[in-house]
C-alpha positions as CSV (number, residue, x, y, z in Angstrom):
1,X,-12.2,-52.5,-37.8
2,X,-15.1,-51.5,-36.5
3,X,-17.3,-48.4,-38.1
4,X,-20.1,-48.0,-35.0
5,X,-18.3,-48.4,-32.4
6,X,-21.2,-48.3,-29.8
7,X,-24.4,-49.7,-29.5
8,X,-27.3,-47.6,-30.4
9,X,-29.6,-49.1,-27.7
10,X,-27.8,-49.2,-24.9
11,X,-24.2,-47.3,-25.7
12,X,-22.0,-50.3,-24.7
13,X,-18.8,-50.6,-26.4
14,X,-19.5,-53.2,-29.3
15,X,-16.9,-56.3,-29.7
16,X,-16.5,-58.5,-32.6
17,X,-18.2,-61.9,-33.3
18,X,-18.8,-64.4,-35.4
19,X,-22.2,-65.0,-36.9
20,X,-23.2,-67.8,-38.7
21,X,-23.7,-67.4,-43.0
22,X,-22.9,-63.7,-42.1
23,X,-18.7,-63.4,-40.6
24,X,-17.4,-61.1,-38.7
25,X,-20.4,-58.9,-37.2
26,X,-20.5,-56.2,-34.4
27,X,-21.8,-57.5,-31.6
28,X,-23.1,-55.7,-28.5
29,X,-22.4,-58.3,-25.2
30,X,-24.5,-56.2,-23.2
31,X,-27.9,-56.3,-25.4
32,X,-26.9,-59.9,-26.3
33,X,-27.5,-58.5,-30.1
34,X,-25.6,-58.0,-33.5
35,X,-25.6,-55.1,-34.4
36,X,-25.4,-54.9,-38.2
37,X,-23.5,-51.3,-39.5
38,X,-25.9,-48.4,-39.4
39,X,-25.4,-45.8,-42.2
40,X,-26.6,-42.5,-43.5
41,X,-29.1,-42.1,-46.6
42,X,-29.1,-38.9,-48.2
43,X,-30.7,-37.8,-51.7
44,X,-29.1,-35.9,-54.9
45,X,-31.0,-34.4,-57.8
46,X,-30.3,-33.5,-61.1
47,X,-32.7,-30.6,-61.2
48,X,-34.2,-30.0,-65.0
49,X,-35.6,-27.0,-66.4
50,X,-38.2,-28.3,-68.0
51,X,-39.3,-24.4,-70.4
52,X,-35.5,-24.5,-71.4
53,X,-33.8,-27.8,-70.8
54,X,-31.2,-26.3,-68.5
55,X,-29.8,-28.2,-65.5
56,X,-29.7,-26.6,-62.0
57,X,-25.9,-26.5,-60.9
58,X,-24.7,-25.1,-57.0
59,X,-21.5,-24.2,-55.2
60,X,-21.8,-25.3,-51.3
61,X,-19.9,-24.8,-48.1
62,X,-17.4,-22.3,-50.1
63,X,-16.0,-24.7,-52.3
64,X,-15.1,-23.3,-55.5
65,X,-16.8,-26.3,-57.7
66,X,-20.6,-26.8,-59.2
67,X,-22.2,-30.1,-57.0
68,X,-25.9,-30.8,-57.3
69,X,-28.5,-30.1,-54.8
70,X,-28.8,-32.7,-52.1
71,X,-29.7,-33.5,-48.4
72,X,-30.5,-36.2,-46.4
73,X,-33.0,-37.9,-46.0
74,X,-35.0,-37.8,-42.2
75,X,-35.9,-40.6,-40.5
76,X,-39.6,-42.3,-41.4
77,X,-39.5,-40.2,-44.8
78,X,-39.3,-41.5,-47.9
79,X,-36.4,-40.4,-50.4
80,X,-38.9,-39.3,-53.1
81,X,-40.3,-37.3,-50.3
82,X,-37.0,-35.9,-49.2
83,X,-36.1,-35.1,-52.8
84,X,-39.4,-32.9,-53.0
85,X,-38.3,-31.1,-49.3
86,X,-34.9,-30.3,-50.2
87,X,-35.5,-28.9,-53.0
88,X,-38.2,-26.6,-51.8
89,X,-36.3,-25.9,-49.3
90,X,-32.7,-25.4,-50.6
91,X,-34.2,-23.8,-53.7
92,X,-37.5,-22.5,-53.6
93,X,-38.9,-24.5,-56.3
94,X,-41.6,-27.0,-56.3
95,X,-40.6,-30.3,-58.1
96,X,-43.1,-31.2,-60.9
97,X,-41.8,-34.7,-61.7
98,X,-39.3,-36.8,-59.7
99,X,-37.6,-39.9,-61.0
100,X,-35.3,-42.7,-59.7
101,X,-31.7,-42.8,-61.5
102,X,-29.6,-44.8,-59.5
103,X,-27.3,-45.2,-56.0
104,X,-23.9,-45.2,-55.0
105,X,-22.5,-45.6,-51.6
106,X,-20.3,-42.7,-50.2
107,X,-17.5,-43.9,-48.0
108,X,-16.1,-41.1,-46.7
109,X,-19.5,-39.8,-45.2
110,X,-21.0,-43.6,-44.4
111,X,-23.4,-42.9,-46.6
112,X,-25.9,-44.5,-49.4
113,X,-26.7,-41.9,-52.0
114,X,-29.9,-42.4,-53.8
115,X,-29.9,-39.9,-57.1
116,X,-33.2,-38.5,-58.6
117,X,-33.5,-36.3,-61.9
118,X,-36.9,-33.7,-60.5
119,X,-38.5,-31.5,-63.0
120,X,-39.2,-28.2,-62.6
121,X,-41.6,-26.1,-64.9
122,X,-38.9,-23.3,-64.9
123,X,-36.7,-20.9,-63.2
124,X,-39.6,-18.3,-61.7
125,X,-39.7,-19.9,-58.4
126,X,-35.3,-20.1,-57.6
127,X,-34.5,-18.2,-54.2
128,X,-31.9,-20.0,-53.0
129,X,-31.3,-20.3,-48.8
130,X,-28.5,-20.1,-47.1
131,X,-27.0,-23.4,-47.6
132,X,-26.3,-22.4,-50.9
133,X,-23.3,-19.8,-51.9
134,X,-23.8,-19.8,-55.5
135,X,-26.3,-21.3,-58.5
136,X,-26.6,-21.4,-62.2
137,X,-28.4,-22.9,-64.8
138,X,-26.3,-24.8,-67.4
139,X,-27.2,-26.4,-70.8
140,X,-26.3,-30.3,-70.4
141,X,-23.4,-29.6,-72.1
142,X,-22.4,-26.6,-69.8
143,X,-23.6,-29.0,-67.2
144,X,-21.0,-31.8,-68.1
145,X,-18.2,-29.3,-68.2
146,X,-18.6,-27.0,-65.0
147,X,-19.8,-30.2,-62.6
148,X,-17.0,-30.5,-59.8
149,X,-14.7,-33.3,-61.5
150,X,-13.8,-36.3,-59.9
151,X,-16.9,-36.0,-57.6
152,X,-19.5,-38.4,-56.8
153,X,-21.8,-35.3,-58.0
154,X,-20.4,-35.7,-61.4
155,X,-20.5,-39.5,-61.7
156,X,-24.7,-39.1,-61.2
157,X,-24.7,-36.5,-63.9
158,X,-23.1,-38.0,-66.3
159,X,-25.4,-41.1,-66.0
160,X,-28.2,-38.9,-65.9
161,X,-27.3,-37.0,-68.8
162,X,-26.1,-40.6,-70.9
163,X,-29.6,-41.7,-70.6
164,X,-32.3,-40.4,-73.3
165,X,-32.0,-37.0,-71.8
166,X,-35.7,-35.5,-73.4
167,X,-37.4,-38.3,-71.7
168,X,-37.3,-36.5,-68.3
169,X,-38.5,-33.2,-69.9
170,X,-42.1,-34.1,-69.7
């Protein structure tokens, strides 16, 4: 089954074909191309406190359930850079310290998630836009217990939160 269903070059209507050391790959007969599955990239932080240790938790699109703050990333810009945008942006804060934790594809959006922990000196600059209905800052215990459950939100956290936790505090 095919995911893109059209080329992104010329819009024709993609087919599938088999490609050599690869299998079964879209291929557009109009371009002469294959066209290997697009996806999204999108960033998620585990935003840190770094005066009181607290973690950054938010309630979204009127769900009812703590997720952490994330966006995607635009095209040309690098995910550390997005990290540093959306959180501006989403929150109000300026990021003091970003760092890499890990990815995980999400399937039901078609997208690669790439999950940062980012520092923030402390809570003085939180003025949260519109994208946000709710926020709160949580001890990493609070954290582990009011995280949406069963989300890929919460998978990220808990990794975050598994690793030397006081190592990102700096």
């Amino acid at each position: 089954m095919l995911i893109q269903k059209h080329c992104w070059e010329c819009g024709a209507a993609l087919t599938e074909k088999e490609l050599e050391h690869e299998g079964i790959v879209p291929y557009c007969p109009y371009c002469g191309e294959f066209r290997f599955p697009l996806y999204n990239v999108a960033v998620s932080m585990v935003v840190v406190n770094r005066e009181n240790g607290k973690v950054l938790l938010i309630k979204q699109y009127g769900k009812d359930y703590y997720r952490l703050v994330a966006g995607y990333v635009n095209r040309k810009e690098r995910p550390e850079d997005a990290v540093v945008r959306e959180l501006k942006e989403e929150t109000g804060m300026t990021a003091a310290n970003v760092h890499f934790n890990r990815t995980s594809f999400f399937e039901p959006s078609n997208t690669l998630m790439e999950n940062f922990t980012v520092i923030v000196e402390n809570d003085r600059e939180l003025d949260p836009n519109y994208e946000i209905d709710s926020c709160a800052w949580f001890t990493p215990d609070e954290a582990r217990e009011n995280i949406g459950h069963g989300i890929l939100a919460e998978r990220f956290l808990l990794a975050c939160l598994e690793q030397e936790y006081p190592l990102f505090i700096r």
